[in-house]
C-alpha positions, 0 to 999 in steps of 0.5 A: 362378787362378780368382776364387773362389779369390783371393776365398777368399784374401783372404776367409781373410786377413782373417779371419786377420788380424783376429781376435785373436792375439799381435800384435793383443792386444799391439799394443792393449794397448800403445797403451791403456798407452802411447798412440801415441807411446811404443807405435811402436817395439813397433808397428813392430817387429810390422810388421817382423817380420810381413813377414820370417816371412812371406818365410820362410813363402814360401821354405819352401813353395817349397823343399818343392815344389821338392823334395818335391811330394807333401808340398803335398797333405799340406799342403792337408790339414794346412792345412784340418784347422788352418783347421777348428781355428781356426774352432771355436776362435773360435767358442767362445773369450772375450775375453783380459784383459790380455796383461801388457806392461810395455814397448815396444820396437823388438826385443820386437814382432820377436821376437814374430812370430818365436814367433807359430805363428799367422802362420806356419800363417797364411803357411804355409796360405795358400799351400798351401790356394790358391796352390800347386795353380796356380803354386810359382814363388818370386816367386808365392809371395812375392808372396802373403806379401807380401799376407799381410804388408800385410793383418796389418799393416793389421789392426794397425793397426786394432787399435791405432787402435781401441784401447779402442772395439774391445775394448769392442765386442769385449767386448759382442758377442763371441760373434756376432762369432766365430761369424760369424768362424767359418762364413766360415772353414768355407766356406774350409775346404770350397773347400780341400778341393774344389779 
């Protein structure tokens, strides 16, 4: 596998990861609520969960290409076409106000992951967008969901031990910020596409 593709891999799973979405916006929001201490078990909960949909993602793409392997360039498509979509859409969206938690636990940060659609287009366009035209072995594939995982979990993270200095600097210079976000995303949907 060529280095600029790792490179643009790793380069969209950041990006992914870091920007905001259901489980970074409850992570922070529950450490600024509930600190650190009383917040671990939703936070680990999010991790938990973050890393089984991302096997699942693995085993799905492996199925299809195992399969029906017509259906990953399709997906290719599909994937570039959702990473164009999340592009525009960070780069014209505003910081959400306060996602309304009122508890923190083990199971409600597991479950989330599980309606999170972003992670699992996340997991799902990953693999097809780079992985897939240079190897659909199980053990490949898992092992780049597994990098996924670690790089949402790490983004959390940081999420959570920022905790209002993020938002505030988010808050100040947001819009820079996305569309920055969102011409490094463009360049990764143009590698898709021309791979």
């Amino acid at each position: 596998m060529p280095g600029y593709v790792i490179g643009n891999f790793f380069v969209y799973s950041v990006i992914n990861a870091f920007t905001p979405g259901p489980g970074n916006i409850l992570a922070l929001n529950t450490v600024t609520n509930y600190g650190w201490k009383k917040g671990n078990p939703l936070f680990l909960g999010i991790f938990a969960g973050y890393y089984v949909v991302q096997l699942i993602c693995a085993v799905f793409v492996f199925g299809i290409s195992a399969f029906l392997p017509g259906v990953l360039d399709v997906m290719k498509y599909v994937g570039a076409a959702y990473i164009l979509w999340l592009a525009v859409h960070i780069a014209f969206s505003r910081p959400d106000g306060d996602s309304g938690e009122k508890s923190a636990s083990f199971w409600k940060g597991f479950m989330l992951q599980f309606v999170n659609v972003k992670i699992y287009l996340f997991g799902i366009t990953a693999l097809t967008g780079y992985i897939t035209n240079y190897s659909t072995a199980l053990w490949v594939l898992i092992l780049f969901e597994l990098i996924i995982a670690t790089i949402g979990t790490i983004a959390t993270t940081c999420w959570i031990g920022a905790g209002m200095a993020i938002q505030k600097i988010y808050l100040q210079y947001y819009r820079p910020i996305n569309i920055i976000l969102a011409l490094t995303l463009l360049e990764c949907v143009y590698s898709i596409l021309t791979s």
